[in-house]
Structure formats: structure tokens, C-alpha cells
N, C-alpha and C positions, 0 to 999 in steps of 0.2 A: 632357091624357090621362095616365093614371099610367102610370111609368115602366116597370112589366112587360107593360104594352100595348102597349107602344111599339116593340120588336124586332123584331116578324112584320108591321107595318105597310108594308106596300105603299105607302102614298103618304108618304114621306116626306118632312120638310118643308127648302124649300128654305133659309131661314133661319133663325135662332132668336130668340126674343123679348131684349129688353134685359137680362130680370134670370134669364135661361134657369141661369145657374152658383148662384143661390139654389137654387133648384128642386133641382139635384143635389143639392147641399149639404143642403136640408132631408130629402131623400128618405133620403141616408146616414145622418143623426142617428137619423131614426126608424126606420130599419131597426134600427141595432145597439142602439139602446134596445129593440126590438123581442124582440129575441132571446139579446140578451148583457146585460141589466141585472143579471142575479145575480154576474155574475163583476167588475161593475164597481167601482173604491172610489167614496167619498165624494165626493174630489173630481172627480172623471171625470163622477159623476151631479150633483153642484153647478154643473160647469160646463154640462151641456147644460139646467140647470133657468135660469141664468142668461144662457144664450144665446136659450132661446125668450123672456123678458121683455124685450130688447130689438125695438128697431122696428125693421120692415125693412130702411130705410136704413142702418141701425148694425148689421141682421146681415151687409149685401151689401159692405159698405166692410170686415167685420172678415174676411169669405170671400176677396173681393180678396188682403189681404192673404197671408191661411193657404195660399194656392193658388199663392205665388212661394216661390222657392226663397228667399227672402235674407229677414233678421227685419227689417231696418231699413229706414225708409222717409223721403225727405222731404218734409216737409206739403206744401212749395210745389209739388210736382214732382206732386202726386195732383191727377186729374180724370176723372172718370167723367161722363158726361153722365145715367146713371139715377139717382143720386144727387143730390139737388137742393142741399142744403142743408149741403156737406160741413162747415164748421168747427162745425154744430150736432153732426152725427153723430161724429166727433173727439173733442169734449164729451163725449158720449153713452157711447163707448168709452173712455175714459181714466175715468170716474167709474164705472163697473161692470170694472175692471182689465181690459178685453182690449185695451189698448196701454199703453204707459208712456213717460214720457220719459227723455231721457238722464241717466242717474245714475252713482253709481259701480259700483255690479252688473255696469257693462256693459265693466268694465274687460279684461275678459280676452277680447270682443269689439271691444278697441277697431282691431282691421284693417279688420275689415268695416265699421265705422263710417267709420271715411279714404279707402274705397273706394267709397262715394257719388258721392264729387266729380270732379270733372274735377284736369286738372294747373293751368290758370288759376286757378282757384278755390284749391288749395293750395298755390299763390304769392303770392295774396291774404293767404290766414293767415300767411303768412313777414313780407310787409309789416306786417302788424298786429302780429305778436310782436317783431321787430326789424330795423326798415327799414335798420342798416345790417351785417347780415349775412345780404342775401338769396345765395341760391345762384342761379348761372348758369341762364340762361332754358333752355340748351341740357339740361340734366339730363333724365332720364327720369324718367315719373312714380313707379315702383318706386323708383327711387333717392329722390326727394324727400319718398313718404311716410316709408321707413326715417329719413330725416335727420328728419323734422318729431317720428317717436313717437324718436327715442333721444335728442333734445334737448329736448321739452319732455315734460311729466306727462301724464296723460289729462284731470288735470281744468283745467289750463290751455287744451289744445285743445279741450277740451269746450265752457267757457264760449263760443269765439269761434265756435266751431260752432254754440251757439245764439243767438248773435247775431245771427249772419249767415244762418239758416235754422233753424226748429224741425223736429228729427228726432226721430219716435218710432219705439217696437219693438212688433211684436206679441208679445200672452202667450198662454197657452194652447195652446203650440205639441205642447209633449206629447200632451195629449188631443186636438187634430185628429190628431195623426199614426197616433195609437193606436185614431181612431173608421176614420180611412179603413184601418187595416191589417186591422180585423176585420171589415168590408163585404167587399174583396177577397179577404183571404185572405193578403197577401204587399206585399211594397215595390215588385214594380215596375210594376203595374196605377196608373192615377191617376185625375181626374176628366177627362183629355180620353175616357175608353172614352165616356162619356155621350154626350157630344160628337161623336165618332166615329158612332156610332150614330144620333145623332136625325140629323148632316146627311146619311146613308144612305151613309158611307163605309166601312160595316161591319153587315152582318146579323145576329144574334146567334140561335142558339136559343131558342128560347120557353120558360118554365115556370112553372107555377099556384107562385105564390109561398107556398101554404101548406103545398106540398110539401118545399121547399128547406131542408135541413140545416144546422147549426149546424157551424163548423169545429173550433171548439175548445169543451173540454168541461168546461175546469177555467182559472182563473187563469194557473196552470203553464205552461200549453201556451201560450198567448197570449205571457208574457212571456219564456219559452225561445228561442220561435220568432221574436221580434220582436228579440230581442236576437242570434242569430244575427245577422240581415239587418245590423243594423244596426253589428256584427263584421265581415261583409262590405263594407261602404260605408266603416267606416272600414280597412281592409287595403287598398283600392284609392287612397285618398288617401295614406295613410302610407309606403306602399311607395315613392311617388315622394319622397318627402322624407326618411326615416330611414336608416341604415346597414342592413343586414341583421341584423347581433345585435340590434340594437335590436326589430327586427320581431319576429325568434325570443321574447326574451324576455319582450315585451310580449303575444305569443300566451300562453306558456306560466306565466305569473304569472295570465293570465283564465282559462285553461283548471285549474290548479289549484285556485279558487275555488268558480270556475263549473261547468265541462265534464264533470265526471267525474259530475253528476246531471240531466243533459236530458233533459226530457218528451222519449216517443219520439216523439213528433212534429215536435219542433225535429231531430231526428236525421238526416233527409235533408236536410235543409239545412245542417248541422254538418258531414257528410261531405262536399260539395262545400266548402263551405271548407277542412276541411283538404287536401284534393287540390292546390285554390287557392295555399295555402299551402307546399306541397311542393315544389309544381313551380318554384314563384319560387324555393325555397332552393336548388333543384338547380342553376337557374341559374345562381346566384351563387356555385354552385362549397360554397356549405356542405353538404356531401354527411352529415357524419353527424348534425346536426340536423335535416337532412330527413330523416333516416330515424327521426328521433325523433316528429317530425311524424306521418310515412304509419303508424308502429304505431299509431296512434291510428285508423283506421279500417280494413274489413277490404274496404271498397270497390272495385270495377276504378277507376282502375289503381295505386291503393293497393300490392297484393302483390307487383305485375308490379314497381314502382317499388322495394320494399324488397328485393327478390332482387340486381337491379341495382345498389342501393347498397351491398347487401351484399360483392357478389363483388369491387366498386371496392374495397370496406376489407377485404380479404382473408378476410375474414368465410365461407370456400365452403362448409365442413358446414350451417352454418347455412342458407346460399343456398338450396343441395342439398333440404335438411329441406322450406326452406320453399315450395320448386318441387313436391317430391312434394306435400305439400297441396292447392298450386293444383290439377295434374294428378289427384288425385283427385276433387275439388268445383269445375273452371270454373265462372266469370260468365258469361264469354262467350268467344265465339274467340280474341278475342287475348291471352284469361288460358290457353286449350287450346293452341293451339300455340306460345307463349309456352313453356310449361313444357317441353312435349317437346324445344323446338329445345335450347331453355338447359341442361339434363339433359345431353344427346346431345354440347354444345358441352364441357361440363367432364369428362364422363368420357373424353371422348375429345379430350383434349387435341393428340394428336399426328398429328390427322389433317385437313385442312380440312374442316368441316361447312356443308355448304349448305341454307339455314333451308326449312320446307315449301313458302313462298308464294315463294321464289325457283326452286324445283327446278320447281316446278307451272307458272311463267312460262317457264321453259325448254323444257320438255318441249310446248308448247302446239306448233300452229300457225300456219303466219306466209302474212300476204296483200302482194301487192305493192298499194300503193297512192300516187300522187302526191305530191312531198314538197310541190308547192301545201297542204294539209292540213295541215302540220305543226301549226299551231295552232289546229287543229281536226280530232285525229283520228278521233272519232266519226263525224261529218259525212262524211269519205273514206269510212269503212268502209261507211257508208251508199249511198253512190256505187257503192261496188265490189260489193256484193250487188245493187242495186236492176237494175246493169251484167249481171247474172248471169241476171236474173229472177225472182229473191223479191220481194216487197212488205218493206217494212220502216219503222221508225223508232224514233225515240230514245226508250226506253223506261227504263231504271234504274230507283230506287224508285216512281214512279209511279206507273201503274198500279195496282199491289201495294196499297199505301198508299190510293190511290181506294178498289181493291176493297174492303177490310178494314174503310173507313170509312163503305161506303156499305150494304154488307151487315149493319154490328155498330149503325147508327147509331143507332138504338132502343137498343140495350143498352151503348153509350158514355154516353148523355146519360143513362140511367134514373135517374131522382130517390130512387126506393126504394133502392141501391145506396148512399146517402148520401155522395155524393162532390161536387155541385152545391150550393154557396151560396151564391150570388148570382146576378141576373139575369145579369149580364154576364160571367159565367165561358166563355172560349173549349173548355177542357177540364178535363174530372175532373179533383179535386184530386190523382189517384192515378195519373193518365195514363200516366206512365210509372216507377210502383211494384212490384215483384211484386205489391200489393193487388189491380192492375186486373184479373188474371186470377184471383186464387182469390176476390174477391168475384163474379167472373161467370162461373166455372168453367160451370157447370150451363146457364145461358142460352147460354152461348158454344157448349154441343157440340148444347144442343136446337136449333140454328137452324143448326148446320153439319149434323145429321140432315135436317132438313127441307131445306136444300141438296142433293135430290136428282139433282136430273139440271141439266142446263146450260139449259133454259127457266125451271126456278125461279128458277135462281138470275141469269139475266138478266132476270127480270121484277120482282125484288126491287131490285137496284143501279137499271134504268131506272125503276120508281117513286118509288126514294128520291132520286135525282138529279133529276127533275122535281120531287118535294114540296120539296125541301128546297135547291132549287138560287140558290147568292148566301148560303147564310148558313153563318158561318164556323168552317171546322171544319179543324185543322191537318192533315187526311191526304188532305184531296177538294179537288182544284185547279176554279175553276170557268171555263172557257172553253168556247167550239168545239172538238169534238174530244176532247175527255178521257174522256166516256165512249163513245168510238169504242176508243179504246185500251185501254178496260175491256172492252170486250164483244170485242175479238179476242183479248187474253188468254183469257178464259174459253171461247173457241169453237176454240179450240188443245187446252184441257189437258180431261179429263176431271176429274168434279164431285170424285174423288177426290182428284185432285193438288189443287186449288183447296182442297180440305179440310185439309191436309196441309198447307200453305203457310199457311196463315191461322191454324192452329192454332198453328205458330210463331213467327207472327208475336205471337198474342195473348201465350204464355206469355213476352215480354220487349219490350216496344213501344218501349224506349231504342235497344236493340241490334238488331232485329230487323226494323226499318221501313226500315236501310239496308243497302247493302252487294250490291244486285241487279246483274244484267249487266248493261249497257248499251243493246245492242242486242236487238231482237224481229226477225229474219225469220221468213218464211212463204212457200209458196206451196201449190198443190193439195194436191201430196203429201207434204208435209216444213213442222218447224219450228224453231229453235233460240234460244235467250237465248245471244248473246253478249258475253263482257267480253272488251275493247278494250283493246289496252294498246301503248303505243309503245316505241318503244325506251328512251326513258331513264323511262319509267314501272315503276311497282311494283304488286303486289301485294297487297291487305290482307285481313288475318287475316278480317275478316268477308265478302268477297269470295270467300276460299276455301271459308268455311263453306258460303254459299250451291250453289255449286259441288258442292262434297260432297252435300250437303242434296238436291241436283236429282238427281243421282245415285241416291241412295238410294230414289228415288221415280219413278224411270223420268222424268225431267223433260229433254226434252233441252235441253243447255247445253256451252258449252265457253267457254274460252278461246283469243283467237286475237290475235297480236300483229303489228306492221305491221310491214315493212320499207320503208323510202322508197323512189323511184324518180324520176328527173327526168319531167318533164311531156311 
């Protein structure tokens, strides 16, 4: 069955064939030959010309390989049971270069190559090299490879290495990496999604694959973006082994090269790096190269962060300057009152200043409820309404998040939007972009118009959660009961407020899918969203928002904070 048949299939199958990871493996070649051969070089399309002339067995031994994380492998140690005839297919691979053996190229790989073996094994090679200067049995094996490479050469070790076992390397490692990056999209998607999907441990949306968009449009963008990722992957290795200057500099020698000409496309992914990278320097106490860092993007919480390190390096006009800024054009809540508290705290030096989301937590009201609950104060507070006579339960983003995704879900996945390119894409490439709302501006408010009264708009979420219900979409939880807690939501609030709340949510889906009350009561007469808050709990900026936001829309809500009580 082809692969974009395969998602909305009901009977899924309970196993998969022998050579099932071929089959992915073939379907991603011919996709991205499908759609990206213009942007491809030479050798990228040399190799998928010289992958399909080999035979099957020599494609699925060289996938095997492409599909582990580590390049090197040893022959002895390889058996796949759908491969018949491995030392012919070996052959087969080594004389069309997609493996190689151990040479001196691999010199700068030669750890990973000593990390093959066991510690017996490279107490064996000590015996061979010189039986009478073996090291203590009791040594660890870190310790004994360090001894093995700072005392002999690699090509010394090499030989006995293949003496005593033939290791090869797979090639070609580039272009696999570079075909799977532009099937999904990004690095952290792999071939288990395939996997995931045929053994029916994941549903996927459906779409007529002649609809599906190309992600990148140029060269540019392809290697911008891949070179990010792959900026990130090493930042997270290096950071455990370098000193922090070391880090800084090695950022800012790539970024003077590179960085200052990124396809805007590699750009949101740039901007979470440097965040990434900030936040580690702050850590480590380098306060004013992380703020050399966070100028580099204009991102939350980029600004928030550069005010901060500012006022540490006594930097305050500037701080000041750059707080009015924020305070004129927020991100989001915690760049708004961010800016007002920090404002408020320096010019009024001489007075203690209490931030909004602490004043707002004080001023609340307080329920007695059993210190039993302590660690689990929602739960109590649940008890203590339920005690009361409301109906209630745990609500937070949920609901919200169901709603928005059950109501939009046509105009989330829409292909003409061109934000879907591939089968197995969970969400828009722009999900949580400013893109996703002024590409669907127009459909977003036509469909909150026709949201007229509270039967449409319960007869739209209960269709779309029966057509679509089990396939997976990061805002619509799928159990018993979730859309019970969708349809009292909306049998609470009139079709306006539902309008009014979705609408915000659309114009920021990062920011705006969190930060709800907690609690939903109810009963005949009365209804309220409450946030829950214990005594050594806080406040957050997007918590207040919401608050405010309910406020403004006649939504009732409050905050109400516990006081213990013995049982």
C-alpha cells in the first residue's frame, strides 16, 4: 500500500514485513528526487543514481547502516536474517564506495573506532602490542583506551584491529542526512514516524500528496537551515566538554562568517539558538557576552534578558531606553509587564516596588482547604467547590486548546496555505509563527462569523472529533471525556466570548495556547475559571494576561489562593 494511503487506514497492520525500513527508505529518495532535484548538486543526484543500481540486498545492508547513529561497524558483529548472502552484499557495497575500510582518513575518528570493542578485547590488543607492559586487569575501560591511543599511532592499532576483526565505515553519510532533512523538514523527525504509524501507534492526517508543498525554495534555505540544526546539536555536545570562552568564541567566529546572511528561513531556528546560547552564558556567570549574544536577536526573552544584564553592568539609561521599547511593542505578557514592573522598580529606587503578578496574588481570595492536598492543590480545591455544590474539574489549557483545534482543524491542516510537506507532518511548518495567523487571517474570522450561536459551534467541534478522532494533532487530547469538557466550556460562555478567546489564541499559538486557570466550576446559576495558587506558588506573567483578557470580555474568572488547614 503506498505510503500516503497508509495514515487514515483503519486496519492497521499488526506487524511489518522483513524489508518494511527499504520501503521507507525508498519512498523518502523518491519523494525528495520528486520535488527537490533542482536544488540538488551533482553529487547528491550521483548518489541516489548510484543507489538505485544497486540490488536490494546492498540497498537494505547500506539503510541498516544509514539508520544507526555511529559510522562504524563490525563485519563479524552484522546479521540480519532478510539479507541472505551478507559477505557478497559487503562486496557489492565497498565496490560502488557506500562503505570503506579502515584507512588513515579515519584518523580523526579514531575514538569512535576503539569504542567498538569491549575492555577484554582491548586487553587482547595490549597483549599483542607488548605482553610485558599490560596494564592492571582492574583499569576501566576509558582509562585503557586513553592509554592504548596516547601510546601507540592509529596505524599501529589499526592493523591489529584488522586482524582481529574487519571494520568498515559507511559513506554517503551527508546525502542520507541531507535527503531525510528535506522529506521532514528539520532534524528531529526520523524514520521511526513511518514506523510509528504503520504499527498504528500514531494516526497521522491525511493528504492528496499532489497538493503538498515544497519547504524550501532555493539552495539557501536548505543549507542555512540545516546548518543551524546542526549548530544546535553541536552547542549541546560542546557545552559539556569546553570551557565557556571557548563556547562564546566558537559561536561568534561562525556567526561572523555565517550569521549575519541567513535565509529568513533558517531564522527561527537561529533565534532559538541564540536564546540557547545566552541562557548557558548567563549561567555561567559571563553576563556581558551574553548580552553580546541576546543583541543578536530581537526575540522573547532576548529584550527581557538584555534589560537584566544591562542594569547588572550598570548600564541603567540604556536598560531604561531599552524597557520603553519593549513597553511600547510587547511579545507577549512577560515582555508587558516585564517592562512596567522594571520601569517602576528603577525610578523609584527608594520605595519597595511589588511586581503586578505578586500584588494580583495578594489581593486574591483565600479558601480553607486540607493540608492532606499539599501536593496536590488543584485536587483540594476541587473537593472544596465540589463540597460547595458546583460541578467542576481540572481544566487549564485544555479544553481551550481542544476547542481551537477542533473548530480550526480544516484551516490548521489546509494544504493550499502551503505550510504541509510531507505525509507525516504532525503540524504546520508555521504552527507557532506569526505566519499561522496572517496566512489564515480571512478563513480564521470567516469561520468564527459562522460560529454563531452555541449549537453551531457544538455541532462543528462534535463532528470534527468523531471524523477525526485518534489522529494526531498537538491541541486535541484524545480520550473519554475531553469533549465533555469542550462542550461545557462552550455551554457556559456565549458564542461571543468563544470568539474573543480563540481569536487570541490564533494571533500567537506559542504564547497563547497557555497560561488558563485551572479550575472550571459551574452550577445552574453561576460559573467561574479559577487559578489555584498555594501559598509558596507564584504567579505568571501569562496567567495574569489571561485574567485581564477574561476581564475585559465579561468572562468570569478569578484567582483564589489556598490556606492549609489540618485534616
Amino acid at each position: 500500500m503506498p505510503s500516503d494511503q497508509i495514515a487514515e487506514n483503519n486496519g492497521f497492520p499488526t506487524d511489518l514485513p522483513p524489508k518494511y525500513y527499504h520501503d521507507y527508505f525508498t519512498y523518502v529518495l523518491e519523494f525528495v528526487r520528486k520535488r527537490y532535484s533542482h536544488i540538488l548538486t551533482e553529487k547528491e543526484l550521483g548518489f541516489l543514481e548510484t543507489y538505485d543500481r544497486l540490488s536490494e540486498d546492498a540497498q537494505c545492508l547500506f539503510i541498516r547502516f544509514s539508520n544507526r547513529s555511529k559510522s562504524f561497524f563490525r563485519v563479524n558483529s552484522l546479521s540480519y536474517s532478510e539479507i541472505t548472502d551478507l559477505p557478497a552484499v559487503l562486496e557489492e557495497l565497498h565496490e560502488n564506495g557506500f562503505i570503506e575500510s579502515l584507512c588513515d582518513s579515519h584518523e580523526t575518528r579514531f575514538a569512535e573506532i576503539m569504542e567498538l570493542f569491549t575492555k577484554p578485547e582491548h586487553l587482547l590488543f595490549t597483549k599483542i602490542l607488548g605482553p610485558d607492559i599490560m596494564p592492571a586487569k582492574s583499569i576501566k575501560k576509558p582509562d585503557l583506551v586513553r592509554w592504548l591511543m596516547h601510546d601507540y599511532d592509529f596505524k599501529t592499532l589499526c592493523e591489529i584491529i584488522t586482524e582481529t576483526e574487519p571494520v568498515v565505515k559507511v559513506t554517503f553519510e551527508a546525502e542520507v542526512m541531507l535527503m531525510k532533512f528535506l522529506f521532514f523538514g528539520n532534524r528531529n523527525a526520523d524514520m521511526t514516524e513511518f514506523v510509528i504509524r504503520d504499527l498504528g501507534h500514531v494516526r497521522f492526517q491525511s493528504f492528496d500528496e499532489q497538493f503538498l508543498s515544497i519547504q524550501f525554495e532555493t539552495r539557501k534555505e536548505v543549507d542555512d537551515t540545516l546548518t543551524v540544526s546542526l549548530m544546535k546539536e553541536t552547542f549541546d555536545v560542546i557545552k559539556n566538554e569546553l570551557p565557556p570562552e571557548e563556547i562564546y568564541d566558537w559561536f561568534m567566529n561562525w556567526y561572523a562568517g555565517n550569521g549575519t546572511g541567513l535565509a529568513p528561513k533558517a531564522l527561527p531556528s537561529f533565534n532559538s539558538l541564540i536564546l540557547r546560547i545566552g541562557a548557558w552564558l548567563e549561567r555561567k556567570k559571563m553576563l556581558s557576552q551574553a548580552l553580546v549574544i541576546y543583541q543578536l536577536t530581537n526575540d522573547a526573552p532576548a529584550r527581557e534578558r538584555r534589560v537584566r544584564l544591562l542594569n547588572n553592568l550598570g548600564e541603567i539609561e540604556e536598560a531604561l531606553a531599552l524597557c520603553e521599547e519593549i513597553a511600547e511593542n510587547p511579545q507577549n505578557a512577560d515582555e508587558r509587564y516585564f517592562s512596567l514592573d522594571f520601569q517602576e522598580r528603577i525610578k523609584n529606587k527608594k520605595r519597595k516596588l511589588v511586581k503586578r503578578t505578586t500584588q494580583a496574588l495578594k489581593d486574591a481570595e483565600a479558601i480553607e482547604v486540607p493540608i492532606s492536598f499539599r501536593f496536590q492543590v488543584e485536587y483540594g480545591a476541587l473537593e472544596y467547590y465540589r463540597a460547595l455544590g458546583y460541578q467542576a474539574f481540572f481544566s487549564e489549557n485544555e479544553p481551550w486548546r481542544a476547542l481551537f483545534g477542533l473548530l480550526f482543524w480544516d484551516i490548521i491542516y489546509d494544504t493550499n496555505v502551503q505550510t504541509i510537506h510531507n505525509p507525516l507532518q504532525r503540524i504546520p511548518s508555521d504552527f507557532f509563527l506569526p505566519d499561522f495567523y496572517y496566512k489564515r487571517s480571512a478563513q480564521l474570522k470567516e469561520r468564527l462569523e459562522a460560529a454563531s450561536s452555541r449549537e453551531i459551534i457544538d455541532e462543528l467541534v462534535t463532528q470534527t472529533f468523531t471524523d477525526k478522532y485518534g489522529i494526531t494533532n498537538v491541541l486535541v487530547p484524545w480520550y473519554d471525556g475531553a469533549l465533555h469538557k469542550v462542550l461545557t466550556l462552550t455551554s457556559l460562555l456565549s458564542p461571543e466570548k468563544i470568539r474573543a478567546v480563540m481569536m487570541e489564541i490564533a494571533l500567537n499559538l506559542r504564547e497563547n495556547t497557555r497560561g488558563f486557570p485551572d479550575l472550571l466550576v459551574w452550577n445552574e446559576t453561576d460559573y467561574a475559571f479559577i487559578e489555584i495558587k498555594s501559598p509558596t506558588d507564584h504567579l505568571s506573567s501569562r496567567q495574569l494576561h489571561w485574567q485581564h483578557f477574561f476581564k475585559e470580555h465579561d468572562v468570569s474568572s478569578r484567582i483564589v489562593r489556598v490556606n492549609w488547614i489540618k485534616d
